[in-house]
TIKELUM-359326 format. One record per atom (N, C-alpha, C): x, y, z; residue in three letters. Coordinates in steps of 0.1 Angstrom, whole numbers, plus 5000, padded with zeros to 4 digits. Layout:
BEGIN
XYZala;...
***
This chain:
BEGIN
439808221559unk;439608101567unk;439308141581unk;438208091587unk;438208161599unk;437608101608unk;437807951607unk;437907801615unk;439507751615unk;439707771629unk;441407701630unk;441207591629unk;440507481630unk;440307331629unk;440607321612unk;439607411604unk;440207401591unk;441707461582unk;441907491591unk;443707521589unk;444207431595unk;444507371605unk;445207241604unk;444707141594unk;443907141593unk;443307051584unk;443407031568unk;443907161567unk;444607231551unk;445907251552unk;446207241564unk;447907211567unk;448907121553unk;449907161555unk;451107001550unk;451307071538unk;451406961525unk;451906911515unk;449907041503unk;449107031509unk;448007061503unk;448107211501unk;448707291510unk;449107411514unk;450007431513unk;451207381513unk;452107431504unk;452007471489unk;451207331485unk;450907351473unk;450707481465unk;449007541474unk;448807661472unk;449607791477unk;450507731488unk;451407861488unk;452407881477unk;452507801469unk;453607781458unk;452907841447unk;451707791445unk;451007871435unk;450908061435unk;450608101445unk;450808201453unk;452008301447unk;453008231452unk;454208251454unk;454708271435unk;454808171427unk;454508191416unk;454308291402unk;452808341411unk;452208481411unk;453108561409unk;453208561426unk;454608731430unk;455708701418unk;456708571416unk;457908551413unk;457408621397unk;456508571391unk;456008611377unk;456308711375unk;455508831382unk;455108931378unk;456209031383unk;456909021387unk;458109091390unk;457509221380unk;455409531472unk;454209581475unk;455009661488unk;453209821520unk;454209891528unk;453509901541unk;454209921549unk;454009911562unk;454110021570unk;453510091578unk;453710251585unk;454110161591unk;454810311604unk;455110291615unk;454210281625unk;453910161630unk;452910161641unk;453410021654unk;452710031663unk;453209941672unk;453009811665unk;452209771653unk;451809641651unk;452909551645unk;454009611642unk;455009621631unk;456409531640unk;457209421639unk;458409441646unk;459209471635unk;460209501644unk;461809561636unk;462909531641unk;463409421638unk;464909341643unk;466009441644unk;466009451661unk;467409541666unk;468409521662unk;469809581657unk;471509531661unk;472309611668unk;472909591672unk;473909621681unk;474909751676unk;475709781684unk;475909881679unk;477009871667unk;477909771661unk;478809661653unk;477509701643unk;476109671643unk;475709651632unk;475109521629unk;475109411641unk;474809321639unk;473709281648unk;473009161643unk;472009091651unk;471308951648unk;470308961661unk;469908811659unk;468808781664unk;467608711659unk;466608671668unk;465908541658unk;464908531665unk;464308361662unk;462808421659unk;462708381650unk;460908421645unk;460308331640unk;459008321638unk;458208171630unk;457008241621unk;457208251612unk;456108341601unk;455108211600unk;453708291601unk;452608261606unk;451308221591unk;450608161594unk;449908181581unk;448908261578unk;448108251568unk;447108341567unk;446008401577unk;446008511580unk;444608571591unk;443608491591unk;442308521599unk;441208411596unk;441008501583unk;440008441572unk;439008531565unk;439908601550unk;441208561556unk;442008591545unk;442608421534unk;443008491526unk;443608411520unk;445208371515unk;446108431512unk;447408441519unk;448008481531unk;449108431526unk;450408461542unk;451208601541unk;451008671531unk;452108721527unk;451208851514unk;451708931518unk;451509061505unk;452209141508unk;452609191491unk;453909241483unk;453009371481unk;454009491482unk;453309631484unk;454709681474unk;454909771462unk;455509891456unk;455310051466unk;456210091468unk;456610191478unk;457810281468unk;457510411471unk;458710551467unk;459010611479unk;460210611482unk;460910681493unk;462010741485unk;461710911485unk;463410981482unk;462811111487unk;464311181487unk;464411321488unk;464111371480unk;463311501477unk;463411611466unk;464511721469unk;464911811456unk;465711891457unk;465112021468unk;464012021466unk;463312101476unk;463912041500unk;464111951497unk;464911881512unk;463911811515unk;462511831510unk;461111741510unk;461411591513unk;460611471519unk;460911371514unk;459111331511unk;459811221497unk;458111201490unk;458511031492unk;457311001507unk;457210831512unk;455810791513unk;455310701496unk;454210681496unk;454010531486unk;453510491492unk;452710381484unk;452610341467unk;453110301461unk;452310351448unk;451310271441unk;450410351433unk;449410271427unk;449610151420unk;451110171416unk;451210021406unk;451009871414unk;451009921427unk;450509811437unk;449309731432unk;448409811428unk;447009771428unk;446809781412unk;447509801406unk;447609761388unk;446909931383unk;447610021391unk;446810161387unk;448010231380unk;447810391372unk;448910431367unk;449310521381unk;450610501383unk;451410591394unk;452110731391unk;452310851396unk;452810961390unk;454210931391unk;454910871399unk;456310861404unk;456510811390unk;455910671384unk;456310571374unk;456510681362unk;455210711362unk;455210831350unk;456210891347unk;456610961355unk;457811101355unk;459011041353unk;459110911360unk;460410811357unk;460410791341unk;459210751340unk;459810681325unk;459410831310unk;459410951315unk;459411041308unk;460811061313unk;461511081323unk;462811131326unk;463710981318unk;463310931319unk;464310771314unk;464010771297unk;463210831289unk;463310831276unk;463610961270unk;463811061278unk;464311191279unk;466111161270unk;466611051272unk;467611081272unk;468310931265unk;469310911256unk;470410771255unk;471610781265unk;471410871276unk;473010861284unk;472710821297unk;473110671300unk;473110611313unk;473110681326unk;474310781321unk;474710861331unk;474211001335unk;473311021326unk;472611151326unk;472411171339unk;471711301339unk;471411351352unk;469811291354unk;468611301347unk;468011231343unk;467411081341unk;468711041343unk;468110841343unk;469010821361unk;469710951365unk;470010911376unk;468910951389unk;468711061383unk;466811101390unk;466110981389unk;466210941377unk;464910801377unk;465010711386unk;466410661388unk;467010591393unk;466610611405unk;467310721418unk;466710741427unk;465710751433unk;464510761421unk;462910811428unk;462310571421unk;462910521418unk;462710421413unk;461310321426unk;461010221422unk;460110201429unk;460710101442unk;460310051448unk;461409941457unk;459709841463unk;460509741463unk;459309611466unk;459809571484unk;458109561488unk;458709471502unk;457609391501unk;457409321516unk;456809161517unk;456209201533unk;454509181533unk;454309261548unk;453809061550unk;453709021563unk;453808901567unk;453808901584unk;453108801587unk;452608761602unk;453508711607unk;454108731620unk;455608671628unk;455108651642unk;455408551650unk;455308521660unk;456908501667unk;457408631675unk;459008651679unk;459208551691unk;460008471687unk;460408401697unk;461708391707unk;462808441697unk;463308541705unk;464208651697unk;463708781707unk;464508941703unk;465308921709unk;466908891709unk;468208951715unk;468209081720unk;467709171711unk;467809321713unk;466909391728unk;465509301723unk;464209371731unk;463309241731unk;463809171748unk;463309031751unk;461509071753unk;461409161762unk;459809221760unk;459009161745unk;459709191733unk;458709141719unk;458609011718unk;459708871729unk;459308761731unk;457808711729unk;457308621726unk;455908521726unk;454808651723unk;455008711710unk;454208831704unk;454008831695unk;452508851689unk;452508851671unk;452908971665unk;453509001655unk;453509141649unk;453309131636unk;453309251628unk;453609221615unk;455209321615unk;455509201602unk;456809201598unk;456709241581unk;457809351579unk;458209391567unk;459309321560unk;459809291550unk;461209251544unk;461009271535unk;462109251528unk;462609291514unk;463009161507unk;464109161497unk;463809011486unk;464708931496unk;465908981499unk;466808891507unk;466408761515unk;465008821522unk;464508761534unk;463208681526unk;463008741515unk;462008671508unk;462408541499unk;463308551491unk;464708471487unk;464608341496unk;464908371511unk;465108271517unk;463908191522unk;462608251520unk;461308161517unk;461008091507unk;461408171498unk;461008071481unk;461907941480unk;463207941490unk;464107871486unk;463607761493unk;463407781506unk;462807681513unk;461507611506unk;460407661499unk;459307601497unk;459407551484unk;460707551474unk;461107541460unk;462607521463unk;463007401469unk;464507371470unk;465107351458unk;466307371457unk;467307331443unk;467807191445unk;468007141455unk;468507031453unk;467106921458unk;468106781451unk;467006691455unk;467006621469unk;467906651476unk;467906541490unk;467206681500unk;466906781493unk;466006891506unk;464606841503unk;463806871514unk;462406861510unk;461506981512unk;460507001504unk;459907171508unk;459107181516unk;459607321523unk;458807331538unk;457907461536unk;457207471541unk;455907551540unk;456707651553unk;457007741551unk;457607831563unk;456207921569unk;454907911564unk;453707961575unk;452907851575unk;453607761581unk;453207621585unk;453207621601unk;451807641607unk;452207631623unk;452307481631unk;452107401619unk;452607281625unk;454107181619unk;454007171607unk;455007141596unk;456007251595unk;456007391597unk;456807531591unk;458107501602unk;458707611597unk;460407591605unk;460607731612unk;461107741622unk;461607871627unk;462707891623unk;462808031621unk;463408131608unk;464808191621unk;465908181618unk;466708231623unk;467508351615unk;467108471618unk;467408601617unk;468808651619unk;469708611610unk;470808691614unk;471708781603unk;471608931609unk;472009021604unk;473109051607unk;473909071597unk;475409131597unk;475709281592unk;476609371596unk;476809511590unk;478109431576unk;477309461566unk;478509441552unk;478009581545unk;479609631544unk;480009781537unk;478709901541unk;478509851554unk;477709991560unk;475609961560unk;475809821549unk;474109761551unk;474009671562unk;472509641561unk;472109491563unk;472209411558unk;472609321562unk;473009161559unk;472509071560unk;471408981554unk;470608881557unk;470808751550unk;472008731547unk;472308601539unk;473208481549unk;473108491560unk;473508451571unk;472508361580unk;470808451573unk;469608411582unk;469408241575unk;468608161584unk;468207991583unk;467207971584unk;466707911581unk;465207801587unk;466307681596unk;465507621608unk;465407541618unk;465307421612unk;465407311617unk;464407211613unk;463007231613unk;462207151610unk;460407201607unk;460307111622unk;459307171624unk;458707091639unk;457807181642unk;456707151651unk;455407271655unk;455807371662unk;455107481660unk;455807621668unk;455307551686unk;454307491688unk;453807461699unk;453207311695unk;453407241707unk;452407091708unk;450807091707unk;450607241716unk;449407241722unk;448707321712unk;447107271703unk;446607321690unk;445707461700unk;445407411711unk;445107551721unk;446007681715unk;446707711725unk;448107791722unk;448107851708unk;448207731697unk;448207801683unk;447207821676unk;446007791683unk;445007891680unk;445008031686unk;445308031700unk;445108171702unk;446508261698unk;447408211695unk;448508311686unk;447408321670unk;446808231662unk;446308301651unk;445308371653unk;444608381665unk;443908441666unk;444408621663unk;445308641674unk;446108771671unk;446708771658unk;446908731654unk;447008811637unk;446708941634unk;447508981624unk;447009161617unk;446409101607unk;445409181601unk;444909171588unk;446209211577unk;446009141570unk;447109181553unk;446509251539unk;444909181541unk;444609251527unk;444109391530unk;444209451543unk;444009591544unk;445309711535unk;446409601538unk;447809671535unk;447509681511unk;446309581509unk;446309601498unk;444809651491unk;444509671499unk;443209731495unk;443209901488unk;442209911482unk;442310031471unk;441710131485unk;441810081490unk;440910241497unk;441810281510unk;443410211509unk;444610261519unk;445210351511unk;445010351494unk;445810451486unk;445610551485unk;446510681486unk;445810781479unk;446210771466unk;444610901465unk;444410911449unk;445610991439unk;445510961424unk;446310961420unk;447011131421unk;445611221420unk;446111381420unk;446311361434unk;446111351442unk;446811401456unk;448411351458unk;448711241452unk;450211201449unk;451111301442unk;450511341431unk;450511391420unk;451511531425unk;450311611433unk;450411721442unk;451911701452unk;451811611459unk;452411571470unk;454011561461unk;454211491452unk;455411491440unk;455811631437unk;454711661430unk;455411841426unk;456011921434unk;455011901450unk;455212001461unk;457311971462unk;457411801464unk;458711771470unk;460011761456unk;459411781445unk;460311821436unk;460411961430unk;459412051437unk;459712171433unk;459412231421unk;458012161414unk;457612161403unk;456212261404unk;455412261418unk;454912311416unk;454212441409unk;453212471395unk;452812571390unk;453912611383unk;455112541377unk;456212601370unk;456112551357unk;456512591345unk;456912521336unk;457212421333unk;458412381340unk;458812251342unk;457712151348unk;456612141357unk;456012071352unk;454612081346unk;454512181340unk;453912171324unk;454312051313unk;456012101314unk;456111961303unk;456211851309unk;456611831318unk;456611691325unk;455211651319unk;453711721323unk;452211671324unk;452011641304unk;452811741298unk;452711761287unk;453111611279unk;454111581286unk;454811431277unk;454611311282unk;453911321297unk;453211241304unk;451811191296unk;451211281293unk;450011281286unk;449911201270unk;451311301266unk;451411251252unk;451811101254unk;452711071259unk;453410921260unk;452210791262unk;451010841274unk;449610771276unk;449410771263unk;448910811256unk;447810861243unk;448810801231unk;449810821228unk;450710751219unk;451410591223unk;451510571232unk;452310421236unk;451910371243unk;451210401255unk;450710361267unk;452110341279unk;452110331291unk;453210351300unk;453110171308unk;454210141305unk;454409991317unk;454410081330unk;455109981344unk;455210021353unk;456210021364unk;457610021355unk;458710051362unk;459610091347unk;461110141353unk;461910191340unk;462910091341unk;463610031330unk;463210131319unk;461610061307unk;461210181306unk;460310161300unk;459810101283unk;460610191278unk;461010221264unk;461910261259unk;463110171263unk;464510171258unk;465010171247unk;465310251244unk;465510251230unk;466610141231unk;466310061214unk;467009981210unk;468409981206unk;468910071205unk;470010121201unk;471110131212unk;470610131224unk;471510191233unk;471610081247unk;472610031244unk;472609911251unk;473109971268unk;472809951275unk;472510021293unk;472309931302unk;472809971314unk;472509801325unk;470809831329unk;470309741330unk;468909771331unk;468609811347unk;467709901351unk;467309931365unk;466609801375unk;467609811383unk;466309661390unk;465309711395unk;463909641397unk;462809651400unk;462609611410unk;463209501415unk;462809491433unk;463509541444unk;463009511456unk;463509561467unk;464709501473unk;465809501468unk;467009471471unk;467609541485unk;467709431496unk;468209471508unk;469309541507unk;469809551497unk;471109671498unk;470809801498unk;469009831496unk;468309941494unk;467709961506unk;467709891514unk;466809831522unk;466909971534unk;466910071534unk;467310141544unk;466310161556unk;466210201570unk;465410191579unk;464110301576unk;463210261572unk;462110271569unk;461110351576unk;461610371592unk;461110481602unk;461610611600unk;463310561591unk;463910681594unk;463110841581unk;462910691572unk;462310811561unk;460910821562unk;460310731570unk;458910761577unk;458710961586unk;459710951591unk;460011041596unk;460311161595unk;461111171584unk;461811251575unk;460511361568unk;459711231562unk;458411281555unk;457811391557unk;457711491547unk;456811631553unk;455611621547unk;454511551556unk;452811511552unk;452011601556unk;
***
């Protein structure tokens, strides 16, 4: 869309609609952000806690949603490596991380193995990349009246779906990248048992981020693009992953992963592979199942393993 006259104009009750459709999508089918200036990241104090006021924004011009969902692997290898990359199941491709998981997850019937606890840790984690207009940073008043793009996890996504899909009947649904109808998002994080805490955060009443359709044109103007964060040509390919995996698990040119490629192969060619574990559970062995999304309890600071990374 790349007439603001035509987004107000597709505003309300019409757009919601299709954000719900959208939305739908993602909830069905049960996506990442570098570190770059374009990005904010809600400060806390030194307690662990914090606060600010944000208004998520809607779709870019020329785009079509508000919001894309990116699959990401962040862990350590035994090597002290860390392997922080994207993965193809993003884009409906086969992933090597997925692979190895669900060869290591059918390797074995014991929950506890060493093996489904590896899977476990290299598992995939979901976030939600999205347009924010900061209205106010407690931490860093400077990011005041600024667009960025914003990452989150399900906590904070939870509290969008809830809003545009209320449970009860005396709420009415608010389009939260609504710059005239949407509600500002009140951000409050608590330290619980050493995480982030975002079950505390609100939507406002709905009212326009601004009076003046000036003003909120030139905040959509600044927008980041979103479908770049999903486009096939931000991924790497699958052997360069591939490579990048073996180097930080220590597999490289060994045996070990011979058979890994060996039952990787076979498993393709005989069953075909889904794209998270567990995969092919055997029936017999009843196990708490691995969650699949990006649960803020997972949610760890994202620069720090940005950093970590040996690229």
């Amino acid at each position: 869309m790349s007439n603001f006259s035509q987004l107000k104009k597709t505003s309300g009750k019409a757009a919601l609609e299709k954000l719900t459709q959208e939305l739908q999508k993602v909830t069905g089918n049960q996506d990442s952000g570098g570190s770059d200036d374009r990005f904010w990241y809600p400060a806390v104090d030194k307690a662990g806690n914090g606060y600010a006021v944000i208004r998520f924004l809607p779709q870019p011009a020329d785009e079509d949603v508000a919001f894309v969902r990116i699959w990401e692997h962040a862990f350590k290898g035994p090597t002290g490596k860390w392997y922080f990359e994207k993965s193809l199941t993003t884009i409906g491709k086969n992933d090597p991380v997925s692979e190895l998981n669900s060869v290591l997850w059918n390797s074995t019937n014991d929950d506890n193995s060493p093996a489904r606890k590896q899977a476990r840790e290299q598992k995939r984690k979901l976030g939600y990349i999205a347009n924010i207009y900061v209205i106010q940073d407690q931490q860093n008043p400077e990011n005041n009246g600024k667009v960025f793009l914003f990452k989150f996890g399900k906590k904070i996504f939870d509290k969008l779906t809830d809003a545009m899909k209320p449970q009860y009947a005396d709420e009415d649904p608010l389009n939260p990248f609504d710059m005239w109808a949407g509600a500002n998002f009140k951000l409050k994080i608590r330290n619980v048992e050493g995480y982030r805490n975002y079950d505390k955060s609100e939507f406002a009443s709905p009212s326009p981020l601004f009076e003046d359709d000036d003003e909120l044109e030139a905040i959509w103007k600044k927008e980041h693009s979103l479908k770049a964060f999903i486009d096939p040509a931000s991924f790497k390919p699958y052997d360069e992953l591939k490579t990048k995996l073996n180097m930080v698990l220590g597999l490289d040119n060994s045996p070990a992963a011979s058979r890994v490629q060996a039952a990787v192969t076979h498993k393709k060619i005989e069953e075909g592979l889904d794209d998270e574990i567990p995969w092919h559970e055997p029936k017999t062995q009843k196990s708490t199942p691995v969650p699949s999304t990006f649960d803020d309890a997972d949610d760890k600071d994202l620069d720090f393993f940005k950093n970590l990374a040996d690229r």
